[in-house]
VOPAGU-2260 file (C-alpha; in pm, 1 decimal, decimal comma):
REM VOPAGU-2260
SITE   aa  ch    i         X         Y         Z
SITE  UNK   A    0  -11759,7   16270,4     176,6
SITE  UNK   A    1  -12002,2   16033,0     307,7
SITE  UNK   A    2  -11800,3   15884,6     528,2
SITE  UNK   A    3  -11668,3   16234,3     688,2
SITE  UNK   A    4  -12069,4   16356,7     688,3
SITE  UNK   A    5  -12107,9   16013,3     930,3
SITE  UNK   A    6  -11815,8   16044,0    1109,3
SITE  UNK   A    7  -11884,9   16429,2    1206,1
SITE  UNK   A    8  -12229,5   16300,7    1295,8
SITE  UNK   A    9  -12136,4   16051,6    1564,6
SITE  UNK   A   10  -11818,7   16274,2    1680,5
SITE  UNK   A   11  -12205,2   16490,7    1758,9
SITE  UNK   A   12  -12392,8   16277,6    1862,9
SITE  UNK   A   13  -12099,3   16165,7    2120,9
SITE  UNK   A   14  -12071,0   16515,1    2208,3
SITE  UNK   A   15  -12461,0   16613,4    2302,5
SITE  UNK   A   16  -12637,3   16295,9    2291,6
SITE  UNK   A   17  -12787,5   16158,0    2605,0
SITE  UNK   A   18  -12508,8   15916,8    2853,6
SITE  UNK   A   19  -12733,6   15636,8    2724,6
SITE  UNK   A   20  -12669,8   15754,9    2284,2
SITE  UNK   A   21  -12313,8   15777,0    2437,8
SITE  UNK   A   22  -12276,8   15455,4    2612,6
SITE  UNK   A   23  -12443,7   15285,9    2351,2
SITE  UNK   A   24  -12163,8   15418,9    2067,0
SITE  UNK   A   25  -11909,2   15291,5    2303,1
SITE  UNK   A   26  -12104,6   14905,8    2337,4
SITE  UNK   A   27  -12105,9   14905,4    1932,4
SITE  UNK   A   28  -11754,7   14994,8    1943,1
SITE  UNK   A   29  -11660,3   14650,1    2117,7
SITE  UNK   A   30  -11941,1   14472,6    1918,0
SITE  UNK   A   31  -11725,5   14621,1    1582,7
SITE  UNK   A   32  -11430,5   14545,9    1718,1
SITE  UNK   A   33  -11480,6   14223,1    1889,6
SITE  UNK   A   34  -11452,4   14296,5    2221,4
SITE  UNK   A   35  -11122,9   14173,1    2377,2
SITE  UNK   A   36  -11179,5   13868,5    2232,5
SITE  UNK   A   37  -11013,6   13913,0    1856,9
SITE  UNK   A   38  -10683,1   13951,7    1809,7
SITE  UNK   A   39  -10667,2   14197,5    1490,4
SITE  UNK   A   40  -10330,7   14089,3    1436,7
SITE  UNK   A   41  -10406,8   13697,6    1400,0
SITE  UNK   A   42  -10743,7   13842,4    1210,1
SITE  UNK   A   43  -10525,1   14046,8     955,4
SITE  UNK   A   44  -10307,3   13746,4     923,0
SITE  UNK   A   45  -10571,0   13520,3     852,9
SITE  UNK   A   46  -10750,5   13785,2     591,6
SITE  UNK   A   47  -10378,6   13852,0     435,3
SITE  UNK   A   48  -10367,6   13435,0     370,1
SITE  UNK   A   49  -10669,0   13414,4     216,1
SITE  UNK   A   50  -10572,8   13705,2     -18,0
SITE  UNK   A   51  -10294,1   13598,5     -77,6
SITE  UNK   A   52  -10392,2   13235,7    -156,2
SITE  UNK   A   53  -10644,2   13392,8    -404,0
SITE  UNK   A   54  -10412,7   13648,0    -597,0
SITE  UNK   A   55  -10046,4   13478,8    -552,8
SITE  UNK   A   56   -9850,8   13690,4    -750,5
SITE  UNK   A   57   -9904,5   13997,1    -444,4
SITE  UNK   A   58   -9719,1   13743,5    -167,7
SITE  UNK   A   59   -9387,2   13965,9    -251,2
SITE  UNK   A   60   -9560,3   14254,4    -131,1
SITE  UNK   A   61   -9725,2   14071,3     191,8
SITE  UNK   A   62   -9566,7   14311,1     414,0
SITE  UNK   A   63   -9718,3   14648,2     223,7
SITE  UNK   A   64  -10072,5   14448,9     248,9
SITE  UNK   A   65  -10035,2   14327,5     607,9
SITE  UNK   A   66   -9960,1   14733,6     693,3
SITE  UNK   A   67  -10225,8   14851,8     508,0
SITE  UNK   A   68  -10481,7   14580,6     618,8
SITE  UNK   A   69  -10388,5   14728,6     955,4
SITE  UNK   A   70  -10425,7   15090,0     905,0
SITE  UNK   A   71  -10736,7   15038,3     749,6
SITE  UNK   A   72  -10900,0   14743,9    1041,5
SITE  UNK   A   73  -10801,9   14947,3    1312,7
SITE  UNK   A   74  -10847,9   15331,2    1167,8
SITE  UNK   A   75  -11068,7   15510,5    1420,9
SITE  UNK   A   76  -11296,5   15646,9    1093,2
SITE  UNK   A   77  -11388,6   15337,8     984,2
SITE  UNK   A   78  -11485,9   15202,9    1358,0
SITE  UNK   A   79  -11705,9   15482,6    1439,1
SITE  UNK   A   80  -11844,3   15401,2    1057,4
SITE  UNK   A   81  -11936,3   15070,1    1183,2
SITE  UNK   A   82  -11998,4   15167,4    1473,3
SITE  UNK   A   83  -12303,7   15423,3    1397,0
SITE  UNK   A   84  -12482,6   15183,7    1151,4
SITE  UNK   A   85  -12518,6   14930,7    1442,0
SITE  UNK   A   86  -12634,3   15241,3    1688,3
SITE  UNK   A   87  -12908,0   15278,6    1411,7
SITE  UNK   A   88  -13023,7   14977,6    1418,7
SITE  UNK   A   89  -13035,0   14820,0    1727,7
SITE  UNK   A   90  -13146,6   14964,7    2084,7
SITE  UNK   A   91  -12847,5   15003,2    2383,3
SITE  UNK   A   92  -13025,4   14704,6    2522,9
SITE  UNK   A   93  -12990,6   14502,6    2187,9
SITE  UNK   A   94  -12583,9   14592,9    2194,5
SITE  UNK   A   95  -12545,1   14488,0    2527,2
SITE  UNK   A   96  -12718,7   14146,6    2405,9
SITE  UNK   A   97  -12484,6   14143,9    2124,9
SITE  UNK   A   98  -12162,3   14218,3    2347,4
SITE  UNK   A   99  -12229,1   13895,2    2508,1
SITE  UNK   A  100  -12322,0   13698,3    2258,9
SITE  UNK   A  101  -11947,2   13823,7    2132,9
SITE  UNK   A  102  -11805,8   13623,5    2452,8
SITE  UNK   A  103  -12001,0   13304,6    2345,6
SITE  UNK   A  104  -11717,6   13029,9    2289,3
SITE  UNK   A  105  -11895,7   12973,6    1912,7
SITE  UNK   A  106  -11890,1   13345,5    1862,2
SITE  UNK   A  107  -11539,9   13310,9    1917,8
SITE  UNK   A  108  -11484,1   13051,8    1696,1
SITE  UNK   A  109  -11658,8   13198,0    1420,1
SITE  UNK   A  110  -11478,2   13534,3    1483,1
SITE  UNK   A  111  -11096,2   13361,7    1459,3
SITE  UNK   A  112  -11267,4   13154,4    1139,1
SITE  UNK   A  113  -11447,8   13434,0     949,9
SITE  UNK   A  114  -11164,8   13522,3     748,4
SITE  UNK   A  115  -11103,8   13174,5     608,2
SITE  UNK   A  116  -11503,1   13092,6     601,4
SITE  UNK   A  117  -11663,0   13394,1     444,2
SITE  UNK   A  118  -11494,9   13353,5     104,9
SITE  UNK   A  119  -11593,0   13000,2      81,6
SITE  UNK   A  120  -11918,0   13031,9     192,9
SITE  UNK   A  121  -11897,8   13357,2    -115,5
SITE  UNK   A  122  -11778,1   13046,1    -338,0
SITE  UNK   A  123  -12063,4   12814,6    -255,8
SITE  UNK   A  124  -12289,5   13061,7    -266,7
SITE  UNK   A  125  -12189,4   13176,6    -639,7
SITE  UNK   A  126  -12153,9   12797,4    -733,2
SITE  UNK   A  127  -12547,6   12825,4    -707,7
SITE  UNK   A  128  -12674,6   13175,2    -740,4
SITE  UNK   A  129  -12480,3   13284,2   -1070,3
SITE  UNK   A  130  -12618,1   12943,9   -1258,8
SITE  UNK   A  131  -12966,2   13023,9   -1154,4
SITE  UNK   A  132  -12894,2   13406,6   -1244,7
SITE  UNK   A  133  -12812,8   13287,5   -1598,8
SITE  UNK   A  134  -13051,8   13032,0   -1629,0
SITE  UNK   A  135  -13280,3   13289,5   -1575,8
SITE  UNK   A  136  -13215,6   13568,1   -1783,1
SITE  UNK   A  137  -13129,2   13351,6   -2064,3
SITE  UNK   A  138  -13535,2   13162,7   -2072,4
């Protein structure tokens, strides 16, 4: 329901907000999305590995999870989801910053990596944090 209520909201906001709320929706839509610059296809590829790699008894159903990895990254909903919590927190000026920081050739790289990165920097993280967590509520 939440997720409807925000959707209707910017589908409103889109509708009678000023060319500036409008154009601004449209820059977080290419900050979301990457811009030109990420392939979704490579990205789902590289987010189906790592799942796969993780949970290896799904890799006979790889082609069910690639589909559904690419309903769900490229479902208009979930864009304009993204899309309106960046809108609320950062000015049409800020998105157009972050548009071109998007182009940067380490954004890039860090964009084709994420999928691959994020879980291990996850793993590094909780190598440290749940110890400490424990450590802690256990004194």
């Amino acid at each position: 329901m939440k997720k409807f209520a925000m959707f209707v909201f910017i589908l409103v906001a889109c509708s009678f907000g000023s060319a500036d709320e409008r154009d601004a929706v449209e820059i977080a839509k290419s900050v979301v999305s990457g811009g030109t610059l990420l392939d979704i296809d490579e990205n789902i590829k590289s987010i189906a590995s790592v799942i796969l790699e993780r949970n290896p008894g799904y890799d006979s159903k790889r082609d069910i999870l690639m589909a559904s990895l690419k309903s769900a990254m490229t479902s208009e909903e979930m864009l304009m989801d993204m899309s309106a919590i960046y809108v609320e927190h950062f000015t049409r000026e800020e998105l157009l910053e972050l548009e071109k920081l998007m182009e940067s050739p380490a954004m890039v790289k860090w964009l084709k990596n994420m999928p691959t990165i994020m879980p291990q920097l996850v793993d590094a993280q909780r190598k440290y944090i749940q110890p400490a967590i424990v450590s802690a509520l256990e004194n």
